[in-house]
C-alpha positions as CSV (number, residue, x, y, z in Angstrom):
1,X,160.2,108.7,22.0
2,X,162.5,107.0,24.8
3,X,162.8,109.8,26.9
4,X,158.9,109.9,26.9
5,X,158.4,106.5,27.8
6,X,161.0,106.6,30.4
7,X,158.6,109.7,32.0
8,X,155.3,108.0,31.3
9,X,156.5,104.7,32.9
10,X,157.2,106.4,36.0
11,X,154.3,108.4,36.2
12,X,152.0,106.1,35.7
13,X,153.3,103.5,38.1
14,X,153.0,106.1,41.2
15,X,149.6,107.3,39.6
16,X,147.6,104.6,41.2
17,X,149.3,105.7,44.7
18,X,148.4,109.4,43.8
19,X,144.8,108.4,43.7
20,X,144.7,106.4,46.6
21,X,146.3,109.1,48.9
22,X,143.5,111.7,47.1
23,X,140.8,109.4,47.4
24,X,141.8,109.0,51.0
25,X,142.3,112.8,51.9
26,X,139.1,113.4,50.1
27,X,136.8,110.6,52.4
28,X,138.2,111.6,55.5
29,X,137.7,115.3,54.8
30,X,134.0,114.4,54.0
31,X,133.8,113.0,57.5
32,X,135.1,115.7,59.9
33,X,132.6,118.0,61.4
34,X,131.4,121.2,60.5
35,X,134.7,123.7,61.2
36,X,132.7,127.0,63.1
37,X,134.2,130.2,62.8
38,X,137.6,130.9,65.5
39,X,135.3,133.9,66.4
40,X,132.8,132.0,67.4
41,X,134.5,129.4,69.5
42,X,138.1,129.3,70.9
43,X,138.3,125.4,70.3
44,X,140.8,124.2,67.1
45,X,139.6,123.1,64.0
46,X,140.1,119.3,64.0
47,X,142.7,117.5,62.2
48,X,142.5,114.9,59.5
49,X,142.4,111.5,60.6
50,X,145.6,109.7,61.1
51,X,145.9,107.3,57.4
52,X,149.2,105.6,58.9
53,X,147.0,102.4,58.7
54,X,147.4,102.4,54.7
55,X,149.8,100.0,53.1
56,X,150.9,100.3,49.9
57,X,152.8,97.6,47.7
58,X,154.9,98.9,44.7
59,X,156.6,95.8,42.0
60,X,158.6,97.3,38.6
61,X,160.1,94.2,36.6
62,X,162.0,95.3,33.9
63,X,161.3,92.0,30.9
64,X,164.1,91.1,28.8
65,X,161.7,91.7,25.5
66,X,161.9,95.4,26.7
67,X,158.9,95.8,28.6
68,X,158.0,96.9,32.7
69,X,155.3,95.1,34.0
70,X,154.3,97.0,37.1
71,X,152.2,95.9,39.6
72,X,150.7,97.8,42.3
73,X,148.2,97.8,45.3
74,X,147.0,100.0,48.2
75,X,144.5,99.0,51.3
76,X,143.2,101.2,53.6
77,X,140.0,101.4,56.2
78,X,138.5,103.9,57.8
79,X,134.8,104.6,59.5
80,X,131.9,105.5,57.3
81,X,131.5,105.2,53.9
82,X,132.4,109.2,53.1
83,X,131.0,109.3,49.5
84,X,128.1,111.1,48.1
85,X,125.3,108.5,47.4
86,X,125.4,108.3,43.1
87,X,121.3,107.5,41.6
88,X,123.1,104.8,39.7
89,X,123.6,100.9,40.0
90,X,126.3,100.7,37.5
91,X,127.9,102.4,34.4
92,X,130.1,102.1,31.9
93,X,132.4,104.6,29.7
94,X,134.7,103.9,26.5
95,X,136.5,106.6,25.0
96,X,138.4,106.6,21.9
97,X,141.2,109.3,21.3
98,X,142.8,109.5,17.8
99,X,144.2,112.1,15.4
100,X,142.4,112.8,11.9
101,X,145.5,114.8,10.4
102,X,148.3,116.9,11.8
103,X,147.1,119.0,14.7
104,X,143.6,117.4,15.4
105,X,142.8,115.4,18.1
106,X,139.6,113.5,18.2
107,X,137.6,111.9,21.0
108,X,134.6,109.9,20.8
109,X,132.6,109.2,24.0
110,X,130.0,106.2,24.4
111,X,128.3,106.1,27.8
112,X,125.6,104.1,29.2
113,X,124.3,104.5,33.3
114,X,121.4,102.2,35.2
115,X,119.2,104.6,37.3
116,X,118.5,103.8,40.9
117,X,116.5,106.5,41.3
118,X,113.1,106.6,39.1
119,X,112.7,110.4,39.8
120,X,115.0,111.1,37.2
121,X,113.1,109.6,34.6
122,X,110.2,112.7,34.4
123,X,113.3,114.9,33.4
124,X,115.5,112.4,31.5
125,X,112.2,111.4,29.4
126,X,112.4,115.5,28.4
127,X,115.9,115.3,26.4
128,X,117.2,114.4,23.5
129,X,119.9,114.3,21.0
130,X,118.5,117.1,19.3
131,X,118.1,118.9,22.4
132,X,122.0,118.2,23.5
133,X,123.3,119.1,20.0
134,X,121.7,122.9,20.4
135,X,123.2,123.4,23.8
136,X,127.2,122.0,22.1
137,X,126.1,124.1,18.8
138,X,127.5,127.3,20.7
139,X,130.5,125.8,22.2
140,X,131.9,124.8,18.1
141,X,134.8,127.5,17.2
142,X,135.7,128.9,20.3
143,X,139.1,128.4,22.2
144,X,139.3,126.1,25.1
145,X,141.2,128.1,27.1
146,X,138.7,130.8,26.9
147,X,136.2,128.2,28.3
148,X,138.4,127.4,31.0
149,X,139.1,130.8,32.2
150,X,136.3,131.0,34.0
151,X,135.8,127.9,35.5
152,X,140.0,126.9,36.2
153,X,142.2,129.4,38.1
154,X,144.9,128.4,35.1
155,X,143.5,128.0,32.0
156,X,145.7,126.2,29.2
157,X,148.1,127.7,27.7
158,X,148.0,126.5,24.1
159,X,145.6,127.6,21.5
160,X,142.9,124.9,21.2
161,X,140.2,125.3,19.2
162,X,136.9,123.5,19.7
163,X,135.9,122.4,15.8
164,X,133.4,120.3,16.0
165,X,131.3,118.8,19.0
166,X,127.9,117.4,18.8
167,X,125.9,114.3,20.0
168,X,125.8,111.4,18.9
169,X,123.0,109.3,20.4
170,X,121.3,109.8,23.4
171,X,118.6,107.1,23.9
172,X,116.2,106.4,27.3
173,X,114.8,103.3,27.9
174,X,114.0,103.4,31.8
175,X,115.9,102.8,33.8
176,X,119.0,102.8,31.2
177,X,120.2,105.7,29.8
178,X,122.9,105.9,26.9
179,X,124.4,108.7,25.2
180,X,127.6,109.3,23.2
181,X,129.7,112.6,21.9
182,X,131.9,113.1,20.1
183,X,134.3,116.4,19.5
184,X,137.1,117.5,17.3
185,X,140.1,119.8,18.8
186,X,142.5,121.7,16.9
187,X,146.0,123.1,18.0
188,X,150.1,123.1,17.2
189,X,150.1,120.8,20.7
190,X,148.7,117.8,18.9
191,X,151.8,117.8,16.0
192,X,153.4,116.4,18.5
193,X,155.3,113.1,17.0
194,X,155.6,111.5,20.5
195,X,151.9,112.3,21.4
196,X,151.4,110.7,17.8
197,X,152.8,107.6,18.5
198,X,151.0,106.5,20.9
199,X,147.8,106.8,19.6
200,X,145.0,105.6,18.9
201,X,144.4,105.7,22.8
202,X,141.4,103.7,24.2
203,X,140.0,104.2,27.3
204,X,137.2,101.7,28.7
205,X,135.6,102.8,32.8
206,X,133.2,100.4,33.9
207,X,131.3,101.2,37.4
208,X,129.2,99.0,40.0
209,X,127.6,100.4,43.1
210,X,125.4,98.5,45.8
211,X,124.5,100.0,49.3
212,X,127.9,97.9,50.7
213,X,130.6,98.3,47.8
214,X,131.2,100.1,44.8
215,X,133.9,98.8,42.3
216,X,135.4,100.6,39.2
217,X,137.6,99.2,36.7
218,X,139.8,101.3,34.4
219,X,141.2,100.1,31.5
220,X,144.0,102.0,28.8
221,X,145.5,100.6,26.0
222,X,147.6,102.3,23.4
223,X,150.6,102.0,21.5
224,X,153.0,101.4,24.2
225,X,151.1,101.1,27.5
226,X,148.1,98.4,28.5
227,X,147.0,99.8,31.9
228,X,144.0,98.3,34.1
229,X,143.5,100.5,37.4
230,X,141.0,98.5,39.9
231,X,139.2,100.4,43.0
232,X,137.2,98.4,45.1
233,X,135.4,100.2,48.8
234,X,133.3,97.3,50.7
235,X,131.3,98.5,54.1
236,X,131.1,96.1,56.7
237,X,129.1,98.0,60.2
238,X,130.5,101.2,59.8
239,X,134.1,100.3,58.6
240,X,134.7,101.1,55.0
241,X,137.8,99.5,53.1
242,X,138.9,100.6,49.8
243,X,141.2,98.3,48.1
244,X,143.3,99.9,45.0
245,X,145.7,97.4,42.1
246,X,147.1,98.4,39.2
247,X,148.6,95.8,36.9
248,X,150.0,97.2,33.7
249,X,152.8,97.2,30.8
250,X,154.9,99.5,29.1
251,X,157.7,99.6,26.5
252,X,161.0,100.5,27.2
253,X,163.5,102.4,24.8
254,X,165.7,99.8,23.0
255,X,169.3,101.6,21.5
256,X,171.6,98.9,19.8
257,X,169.9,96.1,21.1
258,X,170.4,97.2,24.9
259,X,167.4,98.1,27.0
260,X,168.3,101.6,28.5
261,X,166.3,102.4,31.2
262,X,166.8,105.4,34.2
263,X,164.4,106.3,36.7
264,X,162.8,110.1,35.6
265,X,160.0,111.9,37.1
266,X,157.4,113.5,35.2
267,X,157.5,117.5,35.2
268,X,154.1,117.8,36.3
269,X,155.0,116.0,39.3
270,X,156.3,117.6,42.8
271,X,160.3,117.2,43.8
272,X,158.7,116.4,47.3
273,X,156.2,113.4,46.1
274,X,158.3,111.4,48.2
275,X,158.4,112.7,51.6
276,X,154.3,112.0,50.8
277,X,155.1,108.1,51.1
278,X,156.4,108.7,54.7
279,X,153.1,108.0,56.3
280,X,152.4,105.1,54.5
281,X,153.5,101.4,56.0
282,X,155.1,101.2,52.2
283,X,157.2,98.3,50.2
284,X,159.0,98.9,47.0
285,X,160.4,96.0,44.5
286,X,162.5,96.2,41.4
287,X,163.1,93.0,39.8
288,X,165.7,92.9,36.7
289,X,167.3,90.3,34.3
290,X,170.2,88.6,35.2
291,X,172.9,90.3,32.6
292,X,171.4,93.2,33.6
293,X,174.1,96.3,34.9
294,X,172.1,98.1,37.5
295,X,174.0,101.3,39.0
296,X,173.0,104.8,41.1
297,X,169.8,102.3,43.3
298,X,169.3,104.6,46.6
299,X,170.4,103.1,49.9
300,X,168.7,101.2,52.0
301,X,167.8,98.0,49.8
302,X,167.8,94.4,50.3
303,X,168.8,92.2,47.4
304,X,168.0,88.4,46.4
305,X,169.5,87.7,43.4
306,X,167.8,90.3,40.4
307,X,165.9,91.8,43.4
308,X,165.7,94.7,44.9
309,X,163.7,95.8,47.8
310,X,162.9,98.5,49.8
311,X,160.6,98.3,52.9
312,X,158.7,100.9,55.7
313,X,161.2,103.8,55.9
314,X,164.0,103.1,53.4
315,X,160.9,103.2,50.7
316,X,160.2,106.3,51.3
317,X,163.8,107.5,51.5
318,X,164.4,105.9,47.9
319,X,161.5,107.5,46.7
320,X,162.5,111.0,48.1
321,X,166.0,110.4,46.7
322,X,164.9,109.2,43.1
323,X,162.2,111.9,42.9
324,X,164.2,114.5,44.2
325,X,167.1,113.9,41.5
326,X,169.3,113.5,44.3
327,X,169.8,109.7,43.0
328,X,170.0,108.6,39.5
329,X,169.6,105.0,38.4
330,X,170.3,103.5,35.5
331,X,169.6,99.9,33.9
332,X,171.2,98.1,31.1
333,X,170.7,94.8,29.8
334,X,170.6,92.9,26.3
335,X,166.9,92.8,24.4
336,X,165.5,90.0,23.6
337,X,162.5,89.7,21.1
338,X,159.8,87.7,22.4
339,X,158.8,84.6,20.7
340,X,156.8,84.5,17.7
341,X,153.8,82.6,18.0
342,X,153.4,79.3,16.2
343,X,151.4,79.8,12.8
344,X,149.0,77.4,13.6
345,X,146.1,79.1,11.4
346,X,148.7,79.3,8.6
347,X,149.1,75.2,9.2
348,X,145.5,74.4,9.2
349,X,144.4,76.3,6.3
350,X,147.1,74.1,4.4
351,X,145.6,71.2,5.7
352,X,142.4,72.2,4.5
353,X,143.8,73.0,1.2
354,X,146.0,69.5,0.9
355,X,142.5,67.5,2.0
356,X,140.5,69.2,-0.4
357,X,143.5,68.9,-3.4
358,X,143.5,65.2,-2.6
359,X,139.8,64.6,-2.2
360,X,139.5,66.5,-5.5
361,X,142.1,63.5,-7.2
362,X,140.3,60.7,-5.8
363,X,136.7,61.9,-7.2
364,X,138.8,62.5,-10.6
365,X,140.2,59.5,-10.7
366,X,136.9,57.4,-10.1
């Protein structure tokens, strides 16, 4: 299980950079001009708009009680909103991901939306759970990757069956809509111990969109990871900025009462990530205990104390080193369990019983 939190723990604490530079790319592309044909006109297609304006602040502290607390933030601004107008005023999603037995995975889905748009409500008004549970009736037994193949140019490789998905609610009551799912999936992936232990999984997305901003909040909790993900885009004129923080903590692997803990990318993730960061005005912090033995940091840091930092260029260096393999870090220091917390309910229901014991003499004795 260590060697998985050491590979979620660094995923997760670029993924809030990841979705800033895609939300980025993915605005501006929305805002360049129709690109005509090179046989119609001999002019260049235009480039992407220069994003070297985006700053991006990175903090890992490793807690003696073996746990990360990363913190991170992104700002940006550009011209023009650049997303697709939504019909909705706000929104919300929880999804709850757990395992029935060995090899099932099961999600349950509860949505809810508020309508800007009342045109919707002539077709909205025409479904309903019955409706929906027809429509899922055909998808039950077939293989996901099957379903995929189609749609993905990679479909999955592993064999997941789709056992059971239906509707659970779906319920109109203008200009609020509310539905819920849920769905059953069956396949030698989900054995998985380490997938296992962190579950259950708990997702909860919460959205609010006016004409000048749009916030979403993104919250996961599991076994070993408490994640809340925070985009914010305000519109001033025509300047858009979109504000991005991530604030979350995650266990670290404990072996003979020493936290052991080495920088690792994910596989999924690109040797090159880091070359990404080079256009970025970027800072990077790790903060460690004070027994800790730090070895194999990349070049290019300043240190106070526990601190380590790594500013503009030398951040993306690090990054490029660490992700590359070409550096290895590695952290040691002694664990220390947190505190317990004083048994205060424990105390007063004593009270309660001594008063009552006592109060119970008195009455006796009368």
């Amino acid at each position: 299980m260590g060697e998985k939190i050491k590979r979620l723990f660094v995923g997760l604490s670029l993924c809030a950079i990841i979705v800033l530079m895609i939300s980025t790319t993915c605005v501006k592309a929305q805002q360049l001009p129709e690109i005509q044909s090179t046989e119609e006109t001999d002019e260049q297609p235009p480039e992407l708009p220069s994003i070297d304006d985006t700053n991006l602040d990175i903090t890992l502290e490793l807690l003696p009680d073996a746990r990360c607390h990363v913190t991170a933030s992104a700002e940006t601004q550009f011209e023009g909103m650049g997303w697709g107008e939504l019909p909705i005023t706000s929104g919300s999603l929880e999804l709850d991901i757990s395992s029935p037995s060995s090899g099932q995975l099961k999600l349950d889905l509860d949505a809810s939306a508020t309508l800007s748009e009342s045109e919707l409500a002539v077709i909205i008004s025409m479904i309903d759970a019955e409706m929906i549970d027809n429509l899922l009736s055909g998808i039950e037994g077939q293989s996901l990757s099957e379903l995929l193949s189609g749609i993905l140019p990679t479909a999955p490789e592993e064999d997941i069956v789709i056992e059971e998905l239906r509707c659970t609610k779906f319920s109109w009551n203008e200009p609020t809509i509310e539905a819920g799912l849920t769905t059953t999936l069956s396949g030698s992936v989900f054995e998985d111990q380490m997938l296992l232990d962190e579950l259950p999984i708990t997702v909860d997305v919460s959205i609010d969109m006016s004409e000048a901003s749009t916030n979403v909040s993104i919250d996961v909790n599991s076994e070993t990871v408490e994640v809340t993900l925070e985009i914010n885009l305000t519109t001033e004129d025509t300047t858009t900025t979109m504000e991005l923080t991530l604030d979350g903590y995650f266990k670290l692997p404990v072996v003979d009462d020493q936290v052991q803990w080495s920088f690792e990318l994910p596989e999924f993730f690109p040797e090159n990530l880091g070359e990404s960061f080079e256009q970025y005005d970027t800072d990077f912090t790790l903060k460690v205990p004070e027994d800790a033995s730090v070895s194999g940091l990349p070049l290019g840091y300043s240190q106070t104390g526990n601190t380590y930092t790594w500013s503009g260029g030398s951040a993306a260096a690090a990054l490029t080193t660490v992700l590359s393999g070409a550096a290895q870090p590695d952290i040691v220091y002694g664990y220390e369990a947190p505190p317990s917390e004083f048994p205060w309910l424990t105390i007063g229901i004593l009270v309660v019983v001594i008063v009552a014991i006592a109060a119970a003499i008195v009455l006796i004795r009368r």
